[in-house]
MOPAC internal coordinates of N, CA, C and O (Angstrom, degrees):
PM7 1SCF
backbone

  N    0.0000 0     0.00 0     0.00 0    0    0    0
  C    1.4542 1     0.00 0     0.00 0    1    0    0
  C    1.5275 1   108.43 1     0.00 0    2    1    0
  O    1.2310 1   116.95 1   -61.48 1    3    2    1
  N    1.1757 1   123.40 1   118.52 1    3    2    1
  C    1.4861 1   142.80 1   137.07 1    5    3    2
  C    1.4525 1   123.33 1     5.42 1    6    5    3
  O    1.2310 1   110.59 1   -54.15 1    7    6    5
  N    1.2385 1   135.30 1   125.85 1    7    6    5
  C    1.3718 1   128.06 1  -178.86 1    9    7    6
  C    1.5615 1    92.15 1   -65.10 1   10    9    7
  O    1.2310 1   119.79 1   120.85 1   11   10    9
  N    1.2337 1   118.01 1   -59.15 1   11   10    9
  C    1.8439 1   124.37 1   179.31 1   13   11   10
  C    1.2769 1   107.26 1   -69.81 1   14   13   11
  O    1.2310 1   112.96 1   174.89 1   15   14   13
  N    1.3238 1   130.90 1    -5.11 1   15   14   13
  C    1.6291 1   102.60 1   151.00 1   17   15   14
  C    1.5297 1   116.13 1   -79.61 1   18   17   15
  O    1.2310 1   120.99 1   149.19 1   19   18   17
  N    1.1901 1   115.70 1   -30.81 1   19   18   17
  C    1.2745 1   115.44 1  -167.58 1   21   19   18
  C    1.4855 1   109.93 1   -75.35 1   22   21   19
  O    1.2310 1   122.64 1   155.43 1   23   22   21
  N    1.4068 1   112.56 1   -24.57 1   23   22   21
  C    1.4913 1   116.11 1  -178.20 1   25   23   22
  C    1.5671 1    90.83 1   -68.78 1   26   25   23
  O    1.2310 1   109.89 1    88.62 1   27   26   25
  N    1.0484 1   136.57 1   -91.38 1   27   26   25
  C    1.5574 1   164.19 1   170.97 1   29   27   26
  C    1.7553 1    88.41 1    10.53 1   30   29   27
  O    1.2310 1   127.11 1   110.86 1   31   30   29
  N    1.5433 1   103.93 1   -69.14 1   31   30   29
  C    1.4925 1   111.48 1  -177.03 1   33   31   30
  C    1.6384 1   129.00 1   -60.77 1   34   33   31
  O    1.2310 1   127.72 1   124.17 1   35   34   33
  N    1.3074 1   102.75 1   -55.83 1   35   34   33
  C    1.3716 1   105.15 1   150.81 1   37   35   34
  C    1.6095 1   133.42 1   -38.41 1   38   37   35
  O    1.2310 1   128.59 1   133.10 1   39   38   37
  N    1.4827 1   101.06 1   -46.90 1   39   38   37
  C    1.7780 1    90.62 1   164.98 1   41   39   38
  C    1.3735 1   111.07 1   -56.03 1   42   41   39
  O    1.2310 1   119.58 1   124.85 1   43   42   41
  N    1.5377 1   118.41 1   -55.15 1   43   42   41
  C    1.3470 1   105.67 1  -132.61 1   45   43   42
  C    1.4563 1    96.88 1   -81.99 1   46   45   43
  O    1.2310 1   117.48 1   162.19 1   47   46   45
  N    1.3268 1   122.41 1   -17.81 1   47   46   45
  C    1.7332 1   133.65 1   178.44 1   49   47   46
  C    1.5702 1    91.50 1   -57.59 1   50   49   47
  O    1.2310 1   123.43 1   118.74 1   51   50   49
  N    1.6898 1   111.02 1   -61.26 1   51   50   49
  C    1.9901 1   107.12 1  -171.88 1   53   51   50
  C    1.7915 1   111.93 1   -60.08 1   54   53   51
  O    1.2310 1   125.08 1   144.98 1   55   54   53
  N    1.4030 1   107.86 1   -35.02 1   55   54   53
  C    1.6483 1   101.82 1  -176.66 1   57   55   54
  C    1.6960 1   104.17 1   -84.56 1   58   57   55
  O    1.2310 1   126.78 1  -173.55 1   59   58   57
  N    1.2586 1   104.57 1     6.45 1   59   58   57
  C    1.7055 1    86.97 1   174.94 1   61   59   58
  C    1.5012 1    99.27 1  -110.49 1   62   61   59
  O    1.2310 1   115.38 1   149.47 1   63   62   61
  N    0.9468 1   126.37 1   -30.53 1   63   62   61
  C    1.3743 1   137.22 1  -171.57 1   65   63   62
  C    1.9420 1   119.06 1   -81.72 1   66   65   63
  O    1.2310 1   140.13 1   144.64 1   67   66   65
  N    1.0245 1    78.56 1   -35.36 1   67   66   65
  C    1.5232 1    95.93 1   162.44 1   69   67   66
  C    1.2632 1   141.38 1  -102.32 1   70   69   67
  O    1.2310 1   118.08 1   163.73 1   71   70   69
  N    1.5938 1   121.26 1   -16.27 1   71   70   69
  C    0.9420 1   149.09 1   178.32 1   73   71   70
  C    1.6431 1   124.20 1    70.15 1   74   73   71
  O    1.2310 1   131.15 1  -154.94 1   75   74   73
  N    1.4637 1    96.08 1    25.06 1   75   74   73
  C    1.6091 1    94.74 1  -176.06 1   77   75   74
  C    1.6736 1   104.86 1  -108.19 1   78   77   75
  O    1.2310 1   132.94 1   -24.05 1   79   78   77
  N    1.1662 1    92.60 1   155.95 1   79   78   77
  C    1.9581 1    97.51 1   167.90 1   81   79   78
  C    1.3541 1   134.44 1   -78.74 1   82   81   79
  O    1.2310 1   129.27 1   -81.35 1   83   82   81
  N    1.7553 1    99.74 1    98.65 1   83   82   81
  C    1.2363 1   109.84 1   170.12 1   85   83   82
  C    1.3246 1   127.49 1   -25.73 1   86   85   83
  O    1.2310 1   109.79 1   177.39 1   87   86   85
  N    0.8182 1   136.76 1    -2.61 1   87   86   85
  C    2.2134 1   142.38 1   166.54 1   89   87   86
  C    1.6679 1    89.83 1   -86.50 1   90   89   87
  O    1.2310 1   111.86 1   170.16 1   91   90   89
  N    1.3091 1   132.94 1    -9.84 1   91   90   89
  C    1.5741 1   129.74 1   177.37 1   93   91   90
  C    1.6588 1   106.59 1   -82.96 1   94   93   91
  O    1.2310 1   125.60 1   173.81 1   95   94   93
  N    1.2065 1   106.85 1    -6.19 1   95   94   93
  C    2.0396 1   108.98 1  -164.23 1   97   95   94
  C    1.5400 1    81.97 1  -104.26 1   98   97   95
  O    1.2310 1   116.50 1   -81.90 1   99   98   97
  N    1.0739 1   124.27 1    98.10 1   99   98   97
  C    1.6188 1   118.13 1   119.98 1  101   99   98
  C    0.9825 1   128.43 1   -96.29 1  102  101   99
  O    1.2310 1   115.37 1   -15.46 1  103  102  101
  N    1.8155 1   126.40 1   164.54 1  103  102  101
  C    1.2030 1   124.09 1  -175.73 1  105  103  102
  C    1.5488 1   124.65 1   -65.10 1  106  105  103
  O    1.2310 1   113.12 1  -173.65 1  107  106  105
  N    1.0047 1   130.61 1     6.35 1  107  106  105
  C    1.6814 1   117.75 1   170.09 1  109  107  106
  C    1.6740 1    99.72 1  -124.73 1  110  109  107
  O    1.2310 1   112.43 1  -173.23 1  111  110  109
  N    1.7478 1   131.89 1     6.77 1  111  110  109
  C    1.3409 1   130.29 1   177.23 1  113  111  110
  C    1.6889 1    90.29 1   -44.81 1  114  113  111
  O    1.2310 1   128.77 1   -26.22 1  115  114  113
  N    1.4069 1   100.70 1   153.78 1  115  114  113
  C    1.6943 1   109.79 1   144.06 1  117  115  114
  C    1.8113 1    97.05 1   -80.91 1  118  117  115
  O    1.2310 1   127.61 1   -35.47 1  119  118  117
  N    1.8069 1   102.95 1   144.53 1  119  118  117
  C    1.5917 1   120.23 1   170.43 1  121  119  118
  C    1.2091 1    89.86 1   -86.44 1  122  121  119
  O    1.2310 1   103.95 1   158.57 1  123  122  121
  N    1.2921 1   147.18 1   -21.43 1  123  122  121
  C    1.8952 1   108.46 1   175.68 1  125  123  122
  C    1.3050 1   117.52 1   -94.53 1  126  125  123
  O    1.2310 1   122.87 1   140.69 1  127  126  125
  N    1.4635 1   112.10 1   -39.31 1  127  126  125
  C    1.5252 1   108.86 1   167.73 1  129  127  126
  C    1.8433 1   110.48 1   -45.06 1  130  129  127
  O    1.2310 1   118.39 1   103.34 1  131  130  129
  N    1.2998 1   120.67 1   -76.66 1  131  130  129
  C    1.6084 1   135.62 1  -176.74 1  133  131  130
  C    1.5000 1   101.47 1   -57.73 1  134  133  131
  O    1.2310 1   116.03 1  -173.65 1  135  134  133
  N    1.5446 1   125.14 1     6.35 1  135  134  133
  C    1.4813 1   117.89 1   143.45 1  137  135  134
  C    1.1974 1   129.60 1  -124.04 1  138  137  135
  O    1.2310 1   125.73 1   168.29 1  139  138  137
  N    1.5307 1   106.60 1   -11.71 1  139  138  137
  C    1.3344 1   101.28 1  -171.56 1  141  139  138
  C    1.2326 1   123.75 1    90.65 1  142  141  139
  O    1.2310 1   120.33 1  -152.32 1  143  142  141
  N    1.2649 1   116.97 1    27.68 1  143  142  141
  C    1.4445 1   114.70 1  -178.24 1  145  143  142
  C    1.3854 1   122.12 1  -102.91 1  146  145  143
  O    1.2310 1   127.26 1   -36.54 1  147  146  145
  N    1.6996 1   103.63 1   143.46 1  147  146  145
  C    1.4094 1   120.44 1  -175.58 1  149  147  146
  C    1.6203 1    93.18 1  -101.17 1  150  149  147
  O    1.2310 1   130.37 1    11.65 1  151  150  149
  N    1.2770 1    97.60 1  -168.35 1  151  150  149
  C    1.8114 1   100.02 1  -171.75 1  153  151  150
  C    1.6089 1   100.97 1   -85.60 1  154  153  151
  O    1.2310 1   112.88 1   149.17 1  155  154  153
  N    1.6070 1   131.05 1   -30.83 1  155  154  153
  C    1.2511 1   122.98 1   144.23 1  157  155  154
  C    1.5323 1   142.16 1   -21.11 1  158  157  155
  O    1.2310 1   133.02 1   119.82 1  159  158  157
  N    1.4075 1    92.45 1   -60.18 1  159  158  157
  C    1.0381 1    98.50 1  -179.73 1  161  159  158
  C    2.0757 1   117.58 1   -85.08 1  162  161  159
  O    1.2310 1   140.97 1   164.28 1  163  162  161
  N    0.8460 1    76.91 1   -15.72 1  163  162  161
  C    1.7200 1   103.99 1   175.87 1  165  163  162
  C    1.3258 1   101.28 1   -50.82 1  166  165  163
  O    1.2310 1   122.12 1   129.57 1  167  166  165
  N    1.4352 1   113.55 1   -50.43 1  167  166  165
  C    1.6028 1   131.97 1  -158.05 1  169  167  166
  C    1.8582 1   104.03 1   -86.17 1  170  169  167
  O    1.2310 1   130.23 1   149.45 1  171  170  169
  N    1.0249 1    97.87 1   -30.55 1  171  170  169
  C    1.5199 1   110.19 1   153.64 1  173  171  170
  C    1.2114 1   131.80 1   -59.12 1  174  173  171
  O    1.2310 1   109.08 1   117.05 1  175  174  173
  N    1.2625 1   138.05 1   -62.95 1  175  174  173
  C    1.3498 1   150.08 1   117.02 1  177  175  174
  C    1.3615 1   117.74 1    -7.79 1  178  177  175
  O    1.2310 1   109.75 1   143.83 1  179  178  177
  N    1.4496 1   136.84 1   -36.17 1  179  178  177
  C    1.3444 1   121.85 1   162.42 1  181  179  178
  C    1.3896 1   125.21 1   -93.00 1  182  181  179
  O    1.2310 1   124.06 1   171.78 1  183  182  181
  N    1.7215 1   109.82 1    -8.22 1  183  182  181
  C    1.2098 1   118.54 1   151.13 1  185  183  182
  C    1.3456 1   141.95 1  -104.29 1  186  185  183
  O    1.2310 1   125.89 1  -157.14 1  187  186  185
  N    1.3374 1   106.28 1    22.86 1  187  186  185
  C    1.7979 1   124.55 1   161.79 1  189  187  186
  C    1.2121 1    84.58 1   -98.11 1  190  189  187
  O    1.2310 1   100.30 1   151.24 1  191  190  189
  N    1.4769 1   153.30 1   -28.76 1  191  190  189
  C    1.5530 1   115.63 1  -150.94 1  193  191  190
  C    1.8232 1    88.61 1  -120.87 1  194  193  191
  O    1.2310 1   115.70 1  -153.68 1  195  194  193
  N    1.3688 1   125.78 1    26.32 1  195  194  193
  C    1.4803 1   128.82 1   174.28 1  197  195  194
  C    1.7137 1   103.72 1  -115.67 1  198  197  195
  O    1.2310 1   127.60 1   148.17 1  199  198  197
  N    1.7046 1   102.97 1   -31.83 1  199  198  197
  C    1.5440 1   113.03 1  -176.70 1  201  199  198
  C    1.8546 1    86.98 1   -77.22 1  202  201  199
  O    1.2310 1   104.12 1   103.74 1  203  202  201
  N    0.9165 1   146.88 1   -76.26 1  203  202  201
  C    1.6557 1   160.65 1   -97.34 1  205  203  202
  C    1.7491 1    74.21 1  -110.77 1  206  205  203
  O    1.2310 1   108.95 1    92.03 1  207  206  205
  N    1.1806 1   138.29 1   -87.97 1  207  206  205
  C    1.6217 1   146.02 1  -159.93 1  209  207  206
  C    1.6584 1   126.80 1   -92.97 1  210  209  207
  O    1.2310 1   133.21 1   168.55 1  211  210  209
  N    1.3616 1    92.07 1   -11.45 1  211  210  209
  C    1.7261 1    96.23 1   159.96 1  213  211  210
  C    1.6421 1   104.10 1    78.33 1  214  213  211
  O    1.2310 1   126.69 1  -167.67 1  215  214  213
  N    1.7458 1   104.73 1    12.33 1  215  214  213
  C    1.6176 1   104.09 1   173.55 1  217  215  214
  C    1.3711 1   121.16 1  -122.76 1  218  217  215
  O    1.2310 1   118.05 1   -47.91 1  219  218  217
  N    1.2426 1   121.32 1   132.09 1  219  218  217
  C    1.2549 1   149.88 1  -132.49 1  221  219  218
  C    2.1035 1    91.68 1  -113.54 1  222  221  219
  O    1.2310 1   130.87 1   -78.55 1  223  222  221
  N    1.5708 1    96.63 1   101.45 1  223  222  221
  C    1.6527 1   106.23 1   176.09 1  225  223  222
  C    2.0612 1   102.54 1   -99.88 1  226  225  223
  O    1.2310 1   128.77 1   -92.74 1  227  226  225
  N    1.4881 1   100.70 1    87.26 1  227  226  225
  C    1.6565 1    86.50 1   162.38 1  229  227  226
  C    1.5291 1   126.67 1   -67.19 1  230  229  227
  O    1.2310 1   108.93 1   -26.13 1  231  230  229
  N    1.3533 1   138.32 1   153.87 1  231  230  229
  C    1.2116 1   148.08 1  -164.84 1  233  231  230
  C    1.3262 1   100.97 1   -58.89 1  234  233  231
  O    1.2310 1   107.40 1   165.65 1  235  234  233
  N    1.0640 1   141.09 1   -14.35 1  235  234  233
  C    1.5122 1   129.42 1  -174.18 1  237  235  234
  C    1.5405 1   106.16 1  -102.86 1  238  237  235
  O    1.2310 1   119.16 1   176.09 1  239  238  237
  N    1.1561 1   119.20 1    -3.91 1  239  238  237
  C    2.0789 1   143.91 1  -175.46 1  241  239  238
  C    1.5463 1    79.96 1   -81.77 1  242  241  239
  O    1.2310 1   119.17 1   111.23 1  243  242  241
  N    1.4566 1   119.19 1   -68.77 1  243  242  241
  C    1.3380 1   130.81 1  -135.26 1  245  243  242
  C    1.4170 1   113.21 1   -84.70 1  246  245  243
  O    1.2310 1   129.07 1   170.94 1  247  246  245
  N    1.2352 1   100.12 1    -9.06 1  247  246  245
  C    1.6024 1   113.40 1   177.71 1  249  247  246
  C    1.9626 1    90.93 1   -68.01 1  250  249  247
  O    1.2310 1   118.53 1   139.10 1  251  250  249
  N    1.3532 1   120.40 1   -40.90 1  251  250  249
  C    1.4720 1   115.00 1  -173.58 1  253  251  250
  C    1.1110 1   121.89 1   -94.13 1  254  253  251
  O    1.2310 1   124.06 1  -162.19 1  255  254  253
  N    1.9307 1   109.82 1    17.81 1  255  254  253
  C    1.4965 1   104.35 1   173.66 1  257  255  254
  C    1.2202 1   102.06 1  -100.23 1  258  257  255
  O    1.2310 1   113.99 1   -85.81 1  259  258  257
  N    1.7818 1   128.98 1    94.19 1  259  258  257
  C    0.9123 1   117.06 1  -168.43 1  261  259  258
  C    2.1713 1   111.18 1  -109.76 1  262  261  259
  O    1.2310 1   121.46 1   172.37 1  263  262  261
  N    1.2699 1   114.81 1    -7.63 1  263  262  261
  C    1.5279 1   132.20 1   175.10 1  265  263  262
  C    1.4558 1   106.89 1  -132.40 1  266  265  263
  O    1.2310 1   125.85 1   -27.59 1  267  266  265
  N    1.3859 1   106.36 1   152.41 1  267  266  265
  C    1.1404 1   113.93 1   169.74 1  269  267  266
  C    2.0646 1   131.84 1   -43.97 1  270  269  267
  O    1.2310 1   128.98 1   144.70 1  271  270  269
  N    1.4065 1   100.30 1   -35.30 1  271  270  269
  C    0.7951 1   105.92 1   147.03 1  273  271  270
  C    1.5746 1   165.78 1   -41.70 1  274  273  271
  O    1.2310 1   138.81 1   143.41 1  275  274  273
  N    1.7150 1    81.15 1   -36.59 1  275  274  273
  C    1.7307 1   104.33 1   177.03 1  277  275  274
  C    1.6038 1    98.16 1   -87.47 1  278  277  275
  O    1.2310 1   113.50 1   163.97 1  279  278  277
  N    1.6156 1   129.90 1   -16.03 1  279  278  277
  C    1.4156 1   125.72 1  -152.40 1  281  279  278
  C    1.5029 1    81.32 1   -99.64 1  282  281  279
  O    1.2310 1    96.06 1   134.88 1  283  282  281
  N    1.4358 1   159.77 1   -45.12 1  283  282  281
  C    1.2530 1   178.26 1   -86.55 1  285  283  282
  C    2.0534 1    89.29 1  -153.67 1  286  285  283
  O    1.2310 1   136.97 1   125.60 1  287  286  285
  N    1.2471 1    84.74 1   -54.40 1  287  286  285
  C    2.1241 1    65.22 1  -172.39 1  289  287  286
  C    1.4238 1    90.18 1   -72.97 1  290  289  287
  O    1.2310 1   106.31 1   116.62 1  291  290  289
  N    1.2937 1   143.04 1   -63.38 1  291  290  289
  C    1.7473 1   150.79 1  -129.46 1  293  291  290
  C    2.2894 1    79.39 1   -69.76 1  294  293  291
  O    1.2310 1   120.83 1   116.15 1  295  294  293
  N    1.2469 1   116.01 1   -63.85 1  295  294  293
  C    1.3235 1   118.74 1  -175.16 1  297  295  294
  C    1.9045 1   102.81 1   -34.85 1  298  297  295
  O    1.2310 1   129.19 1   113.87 1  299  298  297
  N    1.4403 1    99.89 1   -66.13 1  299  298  297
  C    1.5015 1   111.25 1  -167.35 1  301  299  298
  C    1.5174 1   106.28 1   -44.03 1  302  301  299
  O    1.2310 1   124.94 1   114.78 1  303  302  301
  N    1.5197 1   108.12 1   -65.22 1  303  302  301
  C    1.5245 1   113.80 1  -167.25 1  305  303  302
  C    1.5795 1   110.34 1   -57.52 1  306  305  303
  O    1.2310 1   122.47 1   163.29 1  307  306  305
  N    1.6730 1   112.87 1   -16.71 1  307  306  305
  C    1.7900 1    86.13 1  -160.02 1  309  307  306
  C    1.8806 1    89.37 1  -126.92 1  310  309  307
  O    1.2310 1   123.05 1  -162.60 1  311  310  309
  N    1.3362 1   111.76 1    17.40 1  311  310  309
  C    1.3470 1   117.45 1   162.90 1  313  311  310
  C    1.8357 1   102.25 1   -45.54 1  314  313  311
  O    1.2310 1   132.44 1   -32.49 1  315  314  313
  N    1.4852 1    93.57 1   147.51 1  315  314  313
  C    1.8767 1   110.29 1  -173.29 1  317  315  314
  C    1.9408 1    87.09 1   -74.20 1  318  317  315
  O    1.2310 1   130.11 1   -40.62 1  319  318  317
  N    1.5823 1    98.10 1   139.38 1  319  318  317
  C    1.9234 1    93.47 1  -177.10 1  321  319  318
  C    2.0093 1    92.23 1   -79.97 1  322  321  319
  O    1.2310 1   121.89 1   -29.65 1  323  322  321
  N    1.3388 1   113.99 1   150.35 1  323  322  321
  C    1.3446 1   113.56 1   154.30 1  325  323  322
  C    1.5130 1   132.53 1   -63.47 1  326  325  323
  O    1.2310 1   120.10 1   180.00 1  327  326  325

């Protein structure tokens, strides 16, 4: 998978799931501010992107997903290899 597929996908999974508009994700946004996330919903968010890519963000990872950007590299680098 594509660095730009994964961006592409990742939005549209967070703007559907969250209900915000993907034109809100640029690469240096903060993901909780530009979603709105509480620690609930947080927990949601680390389990759409463990259900959807099969990668596993423990709480001490997630402390450094702090922009959209960082959630797009952390996905890329620890994607399962084919």
């Amino acid at each position: 998978m594509t660095r730009e597929e994964i961006v592409k996908q990742v939005n549209s999974l967070l703007a559907e799931e969250f209900e915000v508009n993907a034109t809100n994700f640029t690469p240096d946004a903060n993901v909780k501010e530009t979603l709105n996330l509480d620690s609930l919903s947080l927990v949601d968010l680390v389990a759409l992107v463990q259900q959807t890519y099969k990668v596993k963000i423990p709480a001490s990872d997630l402390r450094g997903i702090q922009t959209f950007n960082n959630l797009y590299d952390y996905i890329e680098s620890h994607l399962p290899q084919a």
